[in-house]
N, CA, C and O atoms as a MOPAC input file, in Angstrom:
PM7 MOZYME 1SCF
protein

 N     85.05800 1    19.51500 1   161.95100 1
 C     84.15900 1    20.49200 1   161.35200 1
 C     83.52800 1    19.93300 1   160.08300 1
 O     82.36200 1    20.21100 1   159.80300 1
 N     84.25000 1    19.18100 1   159.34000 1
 C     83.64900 1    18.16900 1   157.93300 1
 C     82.61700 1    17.43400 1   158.34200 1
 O     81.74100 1    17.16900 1   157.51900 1
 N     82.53700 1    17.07200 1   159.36900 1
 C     81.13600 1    16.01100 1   159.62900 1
 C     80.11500 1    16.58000 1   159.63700 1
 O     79.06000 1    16.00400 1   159.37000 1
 N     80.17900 1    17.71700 1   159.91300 1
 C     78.42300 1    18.83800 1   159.41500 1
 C     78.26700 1    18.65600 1   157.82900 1
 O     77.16800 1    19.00500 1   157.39900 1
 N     78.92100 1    18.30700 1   157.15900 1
 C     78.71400 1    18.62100 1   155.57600 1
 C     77.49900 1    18.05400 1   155.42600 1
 O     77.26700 1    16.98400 1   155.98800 1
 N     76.60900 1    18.63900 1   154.70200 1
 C     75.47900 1    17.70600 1   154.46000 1
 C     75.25200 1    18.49400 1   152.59200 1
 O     75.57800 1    19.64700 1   152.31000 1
 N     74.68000 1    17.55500 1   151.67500 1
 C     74.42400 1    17.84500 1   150.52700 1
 C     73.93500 1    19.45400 1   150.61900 1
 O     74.49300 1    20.15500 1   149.77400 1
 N     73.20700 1    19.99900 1   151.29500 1
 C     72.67400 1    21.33200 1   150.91200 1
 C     73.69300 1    22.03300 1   151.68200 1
 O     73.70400 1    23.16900 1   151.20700 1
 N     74.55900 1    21.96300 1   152.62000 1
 C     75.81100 1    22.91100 1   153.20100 1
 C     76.81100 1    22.78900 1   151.62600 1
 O     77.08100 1    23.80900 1   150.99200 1
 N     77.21300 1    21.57300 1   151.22800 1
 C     78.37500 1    21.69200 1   150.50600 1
 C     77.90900 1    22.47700 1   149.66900 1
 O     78.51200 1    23.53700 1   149.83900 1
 N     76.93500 1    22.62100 1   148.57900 1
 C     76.11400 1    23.00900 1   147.45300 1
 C     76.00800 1    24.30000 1   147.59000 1
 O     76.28500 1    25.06800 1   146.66900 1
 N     75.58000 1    24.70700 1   148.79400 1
 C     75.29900 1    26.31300 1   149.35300 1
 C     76.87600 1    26.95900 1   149.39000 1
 O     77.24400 1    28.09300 1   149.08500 1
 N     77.60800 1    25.87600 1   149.84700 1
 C     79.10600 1    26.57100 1   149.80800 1
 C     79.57600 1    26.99500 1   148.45100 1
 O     80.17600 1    28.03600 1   148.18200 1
 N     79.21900 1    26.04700 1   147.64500 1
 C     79.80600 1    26.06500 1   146.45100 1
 C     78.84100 1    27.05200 1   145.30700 1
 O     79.29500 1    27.11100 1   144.16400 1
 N     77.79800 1    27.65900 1   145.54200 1
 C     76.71100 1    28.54300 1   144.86900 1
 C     77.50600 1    29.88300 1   144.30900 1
 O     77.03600 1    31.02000 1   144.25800 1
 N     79.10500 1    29.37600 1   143.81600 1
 C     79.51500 1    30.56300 1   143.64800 1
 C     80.14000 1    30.56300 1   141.85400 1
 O     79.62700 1    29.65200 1   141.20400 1
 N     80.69000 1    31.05100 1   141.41300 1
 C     81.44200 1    30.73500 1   140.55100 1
 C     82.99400 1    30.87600 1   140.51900 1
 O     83.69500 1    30.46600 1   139.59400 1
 N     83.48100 1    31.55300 1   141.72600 1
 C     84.46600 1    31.74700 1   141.89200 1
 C     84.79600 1    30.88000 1   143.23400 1
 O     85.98600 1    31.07800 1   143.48200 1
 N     84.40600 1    30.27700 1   143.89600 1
 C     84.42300 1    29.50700 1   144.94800 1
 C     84.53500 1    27.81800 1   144.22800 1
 O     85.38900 1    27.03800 1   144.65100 1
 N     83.44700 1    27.37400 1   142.98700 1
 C     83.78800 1    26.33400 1   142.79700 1
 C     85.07800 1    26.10000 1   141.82400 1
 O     85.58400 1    25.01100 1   141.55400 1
 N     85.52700 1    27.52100 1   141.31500 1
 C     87.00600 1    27.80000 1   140.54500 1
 C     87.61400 1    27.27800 1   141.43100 1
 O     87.96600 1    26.14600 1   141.10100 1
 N     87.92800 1    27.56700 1   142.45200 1
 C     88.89900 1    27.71300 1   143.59900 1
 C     89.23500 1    26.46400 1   143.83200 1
 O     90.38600 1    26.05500 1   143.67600 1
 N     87.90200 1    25.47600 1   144.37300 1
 C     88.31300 1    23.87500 1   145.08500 1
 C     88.48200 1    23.31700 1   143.43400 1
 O     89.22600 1    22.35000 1   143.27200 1
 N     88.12500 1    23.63200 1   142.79700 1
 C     88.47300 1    22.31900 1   141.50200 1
 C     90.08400 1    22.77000 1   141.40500 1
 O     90.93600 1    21.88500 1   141.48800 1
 N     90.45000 1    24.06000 1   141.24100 1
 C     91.93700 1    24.45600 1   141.26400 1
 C     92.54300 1    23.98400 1   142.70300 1
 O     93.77100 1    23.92400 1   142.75700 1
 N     92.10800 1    23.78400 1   143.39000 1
 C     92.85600 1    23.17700 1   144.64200 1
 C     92.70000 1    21.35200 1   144.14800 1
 O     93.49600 1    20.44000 1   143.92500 1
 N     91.58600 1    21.47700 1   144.15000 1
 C     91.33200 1    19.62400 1   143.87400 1
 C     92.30400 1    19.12800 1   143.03200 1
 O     92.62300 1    17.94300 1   143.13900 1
 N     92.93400 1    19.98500 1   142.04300 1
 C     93.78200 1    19.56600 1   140.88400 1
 C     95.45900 1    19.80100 1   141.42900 1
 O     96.39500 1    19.25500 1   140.84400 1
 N     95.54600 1    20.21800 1   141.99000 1
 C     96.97000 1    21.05600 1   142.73500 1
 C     97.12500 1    20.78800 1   143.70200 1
 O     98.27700 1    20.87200 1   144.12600 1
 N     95.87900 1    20.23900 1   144.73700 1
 C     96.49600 1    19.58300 1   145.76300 1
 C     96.76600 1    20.55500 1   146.60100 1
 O     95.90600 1    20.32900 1   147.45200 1
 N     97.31000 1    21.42400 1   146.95200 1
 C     97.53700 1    22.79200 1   147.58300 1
 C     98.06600 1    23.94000 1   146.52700 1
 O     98.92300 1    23.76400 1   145.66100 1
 N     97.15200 1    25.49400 1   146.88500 1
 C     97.43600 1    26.61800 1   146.14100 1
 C     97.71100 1    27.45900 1   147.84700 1
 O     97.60200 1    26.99200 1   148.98100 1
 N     98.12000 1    28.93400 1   147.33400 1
 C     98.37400 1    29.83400 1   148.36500 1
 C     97.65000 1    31.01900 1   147.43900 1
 O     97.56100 1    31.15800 1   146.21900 1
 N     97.17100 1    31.81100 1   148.57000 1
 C     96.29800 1    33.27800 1   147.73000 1
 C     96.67700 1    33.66600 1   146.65000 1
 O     95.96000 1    33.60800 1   145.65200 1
 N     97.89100 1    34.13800 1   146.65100 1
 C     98.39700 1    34.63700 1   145.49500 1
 C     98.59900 1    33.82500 1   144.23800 1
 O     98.99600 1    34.43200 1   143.24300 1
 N     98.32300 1    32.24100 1   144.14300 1
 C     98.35900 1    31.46500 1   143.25000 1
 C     97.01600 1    31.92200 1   142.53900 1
 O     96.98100 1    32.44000 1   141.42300 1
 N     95.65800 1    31.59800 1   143.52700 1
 C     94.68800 1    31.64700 1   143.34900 1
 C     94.42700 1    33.04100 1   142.70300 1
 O     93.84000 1    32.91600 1   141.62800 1
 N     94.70100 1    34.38300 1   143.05600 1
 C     94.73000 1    35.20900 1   142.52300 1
 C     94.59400 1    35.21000 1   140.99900 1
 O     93.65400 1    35.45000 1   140.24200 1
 N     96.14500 1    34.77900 1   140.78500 1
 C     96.53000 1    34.76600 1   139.70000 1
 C     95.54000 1    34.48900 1   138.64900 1
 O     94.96300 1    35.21500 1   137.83900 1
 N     95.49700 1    32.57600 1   139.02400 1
 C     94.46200 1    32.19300 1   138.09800 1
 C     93.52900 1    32.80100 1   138.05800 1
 O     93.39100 1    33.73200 1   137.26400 1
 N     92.45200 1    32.36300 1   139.07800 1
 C     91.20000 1    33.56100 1   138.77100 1
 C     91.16900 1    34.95600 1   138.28500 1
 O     90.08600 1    35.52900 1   138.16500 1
 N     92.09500 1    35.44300 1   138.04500 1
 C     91.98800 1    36.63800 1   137.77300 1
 C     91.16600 1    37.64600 1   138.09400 1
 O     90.54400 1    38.33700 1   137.28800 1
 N     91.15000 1    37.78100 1   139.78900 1
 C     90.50600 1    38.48100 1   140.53100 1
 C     91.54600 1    39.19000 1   141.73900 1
 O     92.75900 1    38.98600 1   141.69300 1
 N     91.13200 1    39.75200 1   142.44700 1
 C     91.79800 1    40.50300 1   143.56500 1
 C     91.85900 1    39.85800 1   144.75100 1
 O     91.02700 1    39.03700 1   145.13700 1
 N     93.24100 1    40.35700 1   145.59500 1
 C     93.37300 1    39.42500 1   146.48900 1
 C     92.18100 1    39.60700 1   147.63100 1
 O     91.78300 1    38.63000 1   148.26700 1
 N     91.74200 1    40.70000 1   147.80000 1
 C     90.55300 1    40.66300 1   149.03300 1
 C     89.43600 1    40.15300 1   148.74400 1
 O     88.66200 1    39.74800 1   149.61100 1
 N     89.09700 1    40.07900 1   146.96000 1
 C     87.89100 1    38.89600 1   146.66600 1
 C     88.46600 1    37.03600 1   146.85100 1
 O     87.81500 1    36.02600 1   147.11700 1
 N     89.73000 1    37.21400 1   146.60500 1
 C     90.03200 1    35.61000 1   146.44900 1
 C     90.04200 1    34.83900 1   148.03900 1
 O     89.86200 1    33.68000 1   148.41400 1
 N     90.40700 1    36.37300 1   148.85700 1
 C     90.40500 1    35.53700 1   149.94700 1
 C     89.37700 1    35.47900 1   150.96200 1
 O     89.31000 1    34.48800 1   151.68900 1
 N     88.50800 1    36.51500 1   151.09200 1
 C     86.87700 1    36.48900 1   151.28000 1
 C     86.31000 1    35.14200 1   151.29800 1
 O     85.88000 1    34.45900 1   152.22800 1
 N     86.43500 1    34.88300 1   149.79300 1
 C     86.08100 1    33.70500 1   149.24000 1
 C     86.53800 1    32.35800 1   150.04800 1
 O     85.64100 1    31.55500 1   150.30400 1
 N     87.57400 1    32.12200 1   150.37300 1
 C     88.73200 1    31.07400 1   150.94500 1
 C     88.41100 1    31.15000 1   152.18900 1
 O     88.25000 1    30.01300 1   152.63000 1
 N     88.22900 1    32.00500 1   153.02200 1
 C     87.42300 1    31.95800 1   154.26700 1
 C     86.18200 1    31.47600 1   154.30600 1
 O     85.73000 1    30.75100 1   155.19200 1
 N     85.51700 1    31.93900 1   153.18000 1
 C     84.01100 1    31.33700 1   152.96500 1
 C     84.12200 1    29.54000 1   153.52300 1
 O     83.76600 1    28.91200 1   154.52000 1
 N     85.00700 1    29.15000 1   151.89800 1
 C     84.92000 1    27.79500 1   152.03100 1
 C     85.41900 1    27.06600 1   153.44900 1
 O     84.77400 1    26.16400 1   153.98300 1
 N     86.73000 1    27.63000 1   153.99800 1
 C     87.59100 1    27.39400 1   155.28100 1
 C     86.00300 1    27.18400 1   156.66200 1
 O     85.65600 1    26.24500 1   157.37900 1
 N     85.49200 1    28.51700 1   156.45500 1
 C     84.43000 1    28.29200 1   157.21600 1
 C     83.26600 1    27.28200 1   157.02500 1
 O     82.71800 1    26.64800 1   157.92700 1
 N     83.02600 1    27.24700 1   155.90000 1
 C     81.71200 1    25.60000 1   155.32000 1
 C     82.89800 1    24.63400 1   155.74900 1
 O     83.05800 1    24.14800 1   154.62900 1
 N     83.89600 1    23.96000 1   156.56900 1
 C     84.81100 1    23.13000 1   156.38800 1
 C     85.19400 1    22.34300 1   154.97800 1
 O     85.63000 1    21.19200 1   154.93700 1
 N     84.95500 1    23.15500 1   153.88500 1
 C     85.71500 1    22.41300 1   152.67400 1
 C     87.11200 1    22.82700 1   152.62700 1
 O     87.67500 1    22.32000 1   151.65700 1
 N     87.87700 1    23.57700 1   153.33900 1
 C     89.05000 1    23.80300 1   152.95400 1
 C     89.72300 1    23.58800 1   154.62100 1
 O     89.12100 1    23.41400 1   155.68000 1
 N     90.97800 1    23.66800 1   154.37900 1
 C     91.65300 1    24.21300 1   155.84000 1
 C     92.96900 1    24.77300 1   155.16500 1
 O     93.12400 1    24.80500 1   153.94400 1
 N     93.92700 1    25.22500 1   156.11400 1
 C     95.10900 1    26.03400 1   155.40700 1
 C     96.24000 1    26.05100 1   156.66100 1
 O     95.97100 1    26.04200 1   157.86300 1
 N     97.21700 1    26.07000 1   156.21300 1
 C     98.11500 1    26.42000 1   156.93300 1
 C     99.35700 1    27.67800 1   156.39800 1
 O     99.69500 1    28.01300 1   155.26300 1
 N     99.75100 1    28.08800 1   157.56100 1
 C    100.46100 1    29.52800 1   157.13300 1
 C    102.52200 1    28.96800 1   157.03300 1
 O    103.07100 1    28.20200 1   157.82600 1
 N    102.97400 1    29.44400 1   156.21500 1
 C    104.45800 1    29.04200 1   156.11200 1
 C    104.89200 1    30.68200 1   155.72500 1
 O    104.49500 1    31.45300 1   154.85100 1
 N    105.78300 1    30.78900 1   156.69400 1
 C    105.96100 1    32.23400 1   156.37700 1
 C    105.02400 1    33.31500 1   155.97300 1
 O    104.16800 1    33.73000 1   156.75400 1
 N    105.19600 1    33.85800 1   154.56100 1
 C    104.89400 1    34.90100 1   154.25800 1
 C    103.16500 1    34.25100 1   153.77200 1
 O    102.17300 1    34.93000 1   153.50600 1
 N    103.28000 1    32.95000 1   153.78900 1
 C    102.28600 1    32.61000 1   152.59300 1
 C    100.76300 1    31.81900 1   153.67000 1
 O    100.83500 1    31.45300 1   154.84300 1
 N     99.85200 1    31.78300 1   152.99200 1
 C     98.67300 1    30.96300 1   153.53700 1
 C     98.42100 1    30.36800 1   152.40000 1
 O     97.99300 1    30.96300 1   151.41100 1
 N     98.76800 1    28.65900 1   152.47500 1
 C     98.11100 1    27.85100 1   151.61600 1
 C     96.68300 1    26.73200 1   152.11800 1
 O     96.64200 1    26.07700 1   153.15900 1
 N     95.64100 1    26.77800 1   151.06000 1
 C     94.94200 1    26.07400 1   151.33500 1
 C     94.88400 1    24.77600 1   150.39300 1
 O     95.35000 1    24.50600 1   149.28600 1
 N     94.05200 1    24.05400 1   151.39600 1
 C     93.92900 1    22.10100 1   150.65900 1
 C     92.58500 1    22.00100 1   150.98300 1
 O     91.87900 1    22.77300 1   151.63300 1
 N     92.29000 1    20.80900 1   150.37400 1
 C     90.99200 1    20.08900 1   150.71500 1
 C     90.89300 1    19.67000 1   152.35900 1
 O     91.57700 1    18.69500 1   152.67200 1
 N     90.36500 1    20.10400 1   153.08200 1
 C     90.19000 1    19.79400 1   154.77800 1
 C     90.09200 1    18.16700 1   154.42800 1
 O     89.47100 1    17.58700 1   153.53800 1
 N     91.00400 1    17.63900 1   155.54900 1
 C     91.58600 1    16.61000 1   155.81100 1
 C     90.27000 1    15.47600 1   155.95200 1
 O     90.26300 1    14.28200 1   155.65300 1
 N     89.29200 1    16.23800 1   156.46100 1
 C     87.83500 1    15.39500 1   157.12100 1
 C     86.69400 1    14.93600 1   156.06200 1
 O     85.62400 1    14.32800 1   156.08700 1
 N     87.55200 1    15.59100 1   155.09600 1
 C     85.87400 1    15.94400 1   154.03200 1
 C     85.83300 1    14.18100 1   153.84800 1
 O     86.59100 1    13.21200 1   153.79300 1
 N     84.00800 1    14.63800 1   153.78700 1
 C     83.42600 1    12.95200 1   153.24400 1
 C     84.27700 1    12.46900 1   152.04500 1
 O     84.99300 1    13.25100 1   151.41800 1
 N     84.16400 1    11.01300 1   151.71700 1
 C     84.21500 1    10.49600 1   150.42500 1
 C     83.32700 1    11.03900 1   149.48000 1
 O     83.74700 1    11.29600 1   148.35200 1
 N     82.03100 1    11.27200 1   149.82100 1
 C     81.46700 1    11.95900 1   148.67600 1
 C     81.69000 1    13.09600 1   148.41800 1
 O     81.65800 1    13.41400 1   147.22900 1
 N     81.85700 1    13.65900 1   148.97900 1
 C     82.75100 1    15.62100 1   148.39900 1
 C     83.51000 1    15.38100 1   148.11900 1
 O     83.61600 1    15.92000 1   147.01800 1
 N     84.78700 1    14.56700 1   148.41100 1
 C     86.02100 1    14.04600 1   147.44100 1
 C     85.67800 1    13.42100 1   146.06800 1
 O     86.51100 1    13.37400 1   145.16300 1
 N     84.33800 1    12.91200 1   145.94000 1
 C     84.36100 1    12.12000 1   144.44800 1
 C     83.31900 1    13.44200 1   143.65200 1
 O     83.34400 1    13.61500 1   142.43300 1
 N     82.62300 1    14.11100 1   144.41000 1
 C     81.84000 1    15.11600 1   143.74400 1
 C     82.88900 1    15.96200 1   142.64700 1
 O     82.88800 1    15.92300 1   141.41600 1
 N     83.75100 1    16.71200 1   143.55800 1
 C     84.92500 1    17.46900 1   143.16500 1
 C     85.98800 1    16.83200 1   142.28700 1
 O     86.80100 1    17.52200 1   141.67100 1
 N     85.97200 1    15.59800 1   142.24100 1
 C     86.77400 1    14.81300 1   141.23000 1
 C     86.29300 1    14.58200 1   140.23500 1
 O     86.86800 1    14.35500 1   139.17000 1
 N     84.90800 1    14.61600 1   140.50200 1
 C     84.16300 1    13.92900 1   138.98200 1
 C     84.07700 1    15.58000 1   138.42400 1
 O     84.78600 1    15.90800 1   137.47200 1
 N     83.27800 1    16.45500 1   139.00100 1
 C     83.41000 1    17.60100 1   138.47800 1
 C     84.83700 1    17.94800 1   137.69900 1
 O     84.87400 1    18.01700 1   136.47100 1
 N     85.80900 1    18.12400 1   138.39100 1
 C     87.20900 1    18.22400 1   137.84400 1
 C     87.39800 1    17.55600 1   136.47800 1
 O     87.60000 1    18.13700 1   135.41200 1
 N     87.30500 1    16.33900 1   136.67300 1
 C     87.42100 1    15.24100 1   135.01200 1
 C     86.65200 1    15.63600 1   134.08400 1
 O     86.96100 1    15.54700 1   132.89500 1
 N     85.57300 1    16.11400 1   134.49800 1
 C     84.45100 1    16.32700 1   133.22000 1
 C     84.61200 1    17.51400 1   133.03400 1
 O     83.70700 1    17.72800 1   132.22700 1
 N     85.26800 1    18.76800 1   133.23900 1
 C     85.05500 1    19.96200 1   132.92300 1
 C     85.96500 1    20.65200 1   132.93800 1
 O     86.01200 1    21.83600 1   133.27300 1
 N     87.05800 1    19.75000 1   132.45200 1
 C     88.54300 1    20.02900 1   132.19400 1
 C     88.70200 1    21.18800 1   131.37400 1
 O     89.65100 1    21.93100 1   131.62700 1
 N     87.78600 1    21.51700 1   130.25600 1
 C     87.87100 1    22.73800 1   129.26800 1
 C     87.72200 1    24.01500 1   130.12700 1
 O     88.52200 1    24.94300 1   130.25000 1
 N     86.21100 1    23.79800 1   130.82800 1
 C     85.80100 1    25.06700 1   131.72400 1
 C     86.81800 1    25.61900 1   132.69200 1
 O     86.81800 1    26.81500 1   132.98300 1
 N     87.67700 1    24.76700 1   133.19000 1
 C     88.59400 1    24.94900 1   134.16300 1
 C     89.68000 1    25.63600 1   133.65800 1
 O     90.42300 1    26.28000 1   134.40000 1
 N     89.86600 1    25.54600 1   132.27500 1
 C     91.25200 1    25.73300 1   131.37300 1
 C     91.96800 1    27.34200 1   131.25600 1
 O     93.16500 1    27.63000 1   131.25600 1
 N     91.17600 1    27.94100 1   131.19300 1
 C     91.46300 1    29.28400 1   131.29000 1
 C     92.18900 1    29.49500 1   132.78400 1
 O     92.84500 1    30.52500 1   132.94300 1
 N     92.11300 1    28.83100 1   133.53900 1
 C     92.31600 1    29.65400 1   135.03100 1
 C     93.83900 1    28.34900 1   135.21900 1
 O     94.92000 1    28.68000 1   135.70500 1
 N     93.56900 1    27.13600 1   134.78000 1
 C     94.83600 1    25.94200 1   135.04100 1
 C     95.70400 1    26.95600 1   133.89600 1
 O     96.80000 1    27.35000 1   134.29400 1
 N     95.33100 1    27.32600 1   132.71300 1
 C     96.65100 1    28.34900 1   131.90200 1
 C     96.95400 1    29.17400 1   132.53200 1
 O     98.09900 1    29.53400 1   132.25700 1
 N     96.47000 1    29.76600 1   133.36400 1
 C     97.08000 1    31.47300 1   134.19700 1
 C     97.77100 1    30.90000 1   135.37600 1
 O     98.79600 1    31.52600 1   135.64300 1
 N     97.52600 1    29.90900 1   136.15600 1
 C     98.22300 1    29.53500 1   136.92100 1
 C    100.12900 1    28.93600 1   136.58500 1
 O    101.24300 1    29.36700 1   136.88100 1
 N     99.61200 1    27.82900 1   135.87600 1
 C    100.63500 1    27.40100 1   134.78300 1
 C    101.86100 1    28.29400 1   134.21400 1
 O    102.96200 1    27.74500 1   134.17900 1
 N    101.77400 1    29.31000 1   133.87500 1
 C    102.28000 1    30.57800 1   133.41600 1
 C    102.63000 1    31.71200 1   134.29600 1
 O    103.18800 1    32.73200 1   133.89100 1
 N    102.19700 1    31.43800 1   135.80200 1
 C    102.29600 1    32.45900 1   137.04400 1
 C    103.78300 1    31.92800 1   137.18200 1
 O    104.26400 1    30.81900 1   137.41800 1
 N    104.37800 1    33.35800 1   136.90400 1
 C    105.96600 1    33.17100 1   137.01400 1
 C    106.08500 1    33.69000 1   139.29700 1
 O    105.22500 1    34.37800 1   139.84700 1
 N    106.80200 1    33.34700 1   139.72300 1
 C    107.45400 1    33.32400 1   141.00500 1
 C    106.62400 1    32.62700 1   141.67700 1
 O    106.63100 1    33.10900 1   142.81000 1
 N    105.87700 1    31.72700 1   141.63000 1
 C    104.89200 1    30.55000 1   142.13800 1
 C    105.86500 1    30.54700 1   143.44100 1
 O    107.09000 1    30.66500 1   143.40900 1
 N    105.06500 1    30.39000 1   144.57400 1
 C    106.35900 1    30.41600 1   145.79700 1
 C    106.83300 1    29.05200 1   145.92400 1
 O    106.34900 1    28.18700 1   145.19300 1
 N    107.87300 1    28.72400 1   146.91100 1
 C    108.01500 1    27.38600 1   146.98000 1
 C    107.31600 1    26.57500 1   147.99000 1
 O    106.87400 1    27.08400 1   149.02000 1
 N    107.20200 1    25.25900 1   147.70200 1
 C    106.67900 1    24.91100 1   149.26700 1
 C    107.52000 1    23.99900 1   149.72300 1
 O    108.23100 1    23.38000 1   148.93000 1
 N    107.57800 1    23.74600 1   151.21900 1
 C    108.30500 1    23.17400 1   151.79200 1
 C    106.96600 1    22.02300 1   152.47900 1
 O    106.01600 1    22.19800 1   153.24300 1
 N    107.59100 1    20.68200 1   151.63400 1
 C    106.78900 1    19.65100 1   152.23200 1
 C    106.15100 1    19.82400 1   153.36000 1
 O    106.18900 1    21.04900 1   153.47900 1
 N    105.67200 1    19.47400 1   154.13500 1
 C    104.73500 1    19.32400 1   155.29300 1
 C    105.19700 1    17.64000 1   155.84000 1
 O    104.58100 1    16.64500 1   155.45700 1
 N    106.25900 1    17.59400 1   156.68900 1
 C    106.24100 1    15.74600 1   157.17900 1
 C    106.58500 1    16.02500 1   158.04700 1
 O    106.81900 1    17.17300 1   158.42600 1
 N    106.75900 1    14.66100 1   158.82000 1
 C    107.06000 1    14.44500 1   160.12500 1
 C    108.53700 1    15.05400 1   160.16200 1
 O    108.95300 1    15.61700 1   159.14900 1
 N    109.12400 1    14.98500 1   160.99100 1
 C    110.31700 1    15.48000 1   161.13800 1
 C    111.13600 1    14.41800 1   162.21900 1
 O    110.69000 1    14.19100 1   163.34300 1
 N    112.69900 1    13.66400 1   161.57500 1
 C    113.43500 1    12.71400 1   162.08300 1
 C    112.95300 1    12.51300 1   163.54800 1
 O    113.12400 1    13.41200 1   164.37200 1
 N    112.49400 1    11.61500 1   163.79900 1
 C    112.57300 1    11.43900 1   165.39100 1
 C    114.17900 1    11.04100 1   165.49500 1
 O    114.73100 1    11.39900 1   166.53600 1
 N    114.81600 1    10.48100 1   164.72000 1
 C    116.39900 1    10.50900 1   165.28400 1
 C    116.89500 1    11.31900 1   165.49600 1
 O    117.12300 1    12.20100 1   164.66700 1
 N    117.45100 1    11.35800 1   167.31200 1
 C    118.24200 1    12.14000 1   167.00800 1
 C    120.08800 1    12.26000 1   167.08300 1
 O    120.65800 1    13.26600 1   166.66000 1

């Protein structure tokens, strides 16, 4: 689904202010789950996750479900250049981001995650 990305899909995805919160807070974390995202943004869960479908659907995100929780990451496919867009953005606008990396930071019962690996082929 990443190979459709084209400069005006990613851009159009990202025309939000709470959508480009989201992937720079994922870009930095590597994986969040709704209720992380919540937190930080300091918005509601049916706006945060609206939103997360948005991106899931532009293929910038994908997610997987562990129990109770749905966490999302950067989709596995994305170009090199949406990976360096979102990185360079991230580095340079470390202040702008700061308010929402403190609310996260400070989100007491953060769930746990359970790695994601292969599992022993020994058996």
């Amino acid at each position: 689904m990443a190979d459709h990305l084209t400069p005006t899909t990613v851009f159009k995805c990202l025309a939000d202010d709470n959508r480009v919160r989201m992937m720079l807070l994922i870009t930095r974390e590597g994986e969040l789950c709704v209720c992380e995202l919540t937190c930080a943004l300091n918005e509601s869960q049916p706006k945060v996750s609206r939103h997360l479908a948005q991106l899931r659907t532009c293929g910038l995100l994908s997610d997987r479900r562990q129990g109770q929780w749905v966490y999302y990451r950067l989709h596995p496919n994305l170009p090199d250049w949406v990976l360096q867009v979102l990185t360079v953005v991230l580095e340079t606008n470390k202040h702008w981001l700061s308010p929402d990396a403190k609310r996260l930071q400070a989100m007491g019962d953060r769930p746990e995650r359970v790695a994601i690996c292969c599992e022993s082929k020994i058996a």
